[in-house]
C-alpha positions, 0 to 999 in steps of 0.5 A: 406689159411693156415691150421696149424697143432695142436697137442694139444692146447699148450696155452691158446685161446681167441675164437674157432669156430667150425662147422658141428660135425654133431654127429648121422652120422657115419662118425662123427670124435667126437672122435676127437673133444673130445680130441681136447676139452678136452685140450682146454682152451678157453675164447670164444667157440662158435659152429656154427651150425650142431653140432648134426644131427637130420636129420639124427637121425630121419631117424635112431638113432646112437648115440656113447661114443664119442658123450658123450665126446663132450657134456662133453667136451663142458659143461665142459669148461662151467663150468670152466669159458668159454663163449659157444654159440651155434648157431644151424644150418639146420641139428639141427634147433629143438634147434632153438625153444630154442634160448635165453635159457642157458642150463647148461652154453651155451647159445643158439642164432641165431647168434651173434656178436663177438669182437676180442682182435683188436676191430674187429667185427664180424658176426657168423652164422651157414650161411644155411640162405644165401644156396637158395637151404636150404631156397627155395628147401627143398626137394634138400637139403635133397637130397644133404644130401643123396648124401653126405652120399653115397660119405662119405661111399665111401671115407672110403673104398676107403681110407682103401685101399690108407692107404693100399698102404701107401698113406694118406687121400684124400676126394671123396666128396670134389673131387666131388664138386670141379669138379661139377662147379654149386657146385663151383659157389654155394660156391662163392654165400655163401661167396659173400652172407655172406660177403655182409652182414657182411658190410651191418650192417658195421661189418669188417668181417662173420664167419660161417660153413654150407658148410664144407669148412674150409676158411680164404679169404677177399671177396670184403674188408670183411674177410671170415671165415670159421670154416670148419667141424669135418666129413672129415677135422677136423678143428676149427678156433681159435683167440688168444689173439692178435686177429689174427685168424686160421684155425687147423687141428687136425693131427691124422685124416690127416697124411700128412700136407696140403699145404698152400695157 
């Protein structure tokens, strides 16, 4: 996977996808995301799911400027001529009850179908349909939820001290779900689940959020495609205008390039 470092967009997007800004957390990067969508120009802006976290917000309300600057950001490009799609996801599944609305230029859908500039096609969901533990264990995942929290807390002290030291960002959660194998073998379920049913309604390939894991892989012939989040790795995923996708990272959250794969 190649994760490209972005400055600002230097050029006009066909499509960018992003996921999980989960604004009501305060580990939230909205900020981020405000810059990065106030130099946008985009035909195509669809946000995959978790963009607010009413989860969250119901058990404590914080709510900042910059998450301000992102709806701005995002009504904004909708008014200047961009096609925004929103998806809801599980953490702000109480804008589900409005799909097939437009509010202010963005529409909101349970999913949708998106057709790249090489007549590819694509599934786009926030992807919680296909977490077993979101659709058959409810209570599990909120309690997921709280874990993640606790380990987002950790990171940012542990990370004052590493910038301290001079050493650049590293993330304990996702450290955590690398070495837990259910959490790895869980993630491979998703991609299996999602791609299956990309080529089941004969689609070239899915693309989703949900599991804060910024990816482009193929998975048995289907391409996988993953938007990432905006708490820990700040990336969207962009099509240009020949239809070629990828993954940018927004560089002021992680001084230090990542590695290509």
């Amino acid at each position: 996977m190649d994760v490209a470092r972005a400055s600002a967009p230097s050029h006009r997007l066909r499509s960018v996808f992003v996921s999980d800004v989960h604004m009501g957390l305060p580990a939230s990067r909205a900020d981020l995301l405000a810059e990065f969508l106030t130099d946008l120009e985009c035909d195509h802006l669809y946000l995959v799911g978790d963009v607010i976290d009413g989860w969250r917000l119901r058990k404590t309300w914080h709510w900042t400027p910059d998450f301000d600057a992102v709806l701005r950001a995002i009504f904004d490009l909708a008014r200047r001529g961009t096609q925004v799609i929103f998806i809801p996801g599980n953490h702000d599944e109480m804008f589900r009850e409005w799909i097939g609305l437009e509010v202010a230029g963005v529409t909101l859908a349970a999913e949708a179908v998106h057709e790249a500039a090489d007549g590819r096609r694509f599934l786009v969901m926030h992807g919680d349909e296909f977490d077993g533990v979101i659709r058959h264990a409810r209570f599990l995942a909120h309690l997921g939820d709280r874990a993640y929290g606790v380990a987002l807390h950790l990171s940012r002290w542990l990370n004052l001290l590493r910038r301290r030291l001079g050493y650049s960002y590293w993330s304990l959660s996702k450290w955590l779900k690398q070495q837990v194998k259910e959490a790895v073998r869980t993630m491979d379920r998703f991609e299996a689940a999602l791609t299956g049913e990309a080529r089941r309604r004969g689609l070239d390939g899915v693309i989703c959020g949900h599991i804060h894991h910024a990816e482009i892989r193929m998975v048995g012939g289907i391409l996988y495609m993953n938007a990432g989040d905006w708490v820990e790795s700040c990336t969207a995923l962009v099509e240009h205008a020949d239809g070629r996708f990828e993954l940018l990272a927004w560089p002021a959250f992680h001084p230090q390039p990542t590695a290509a794969g």
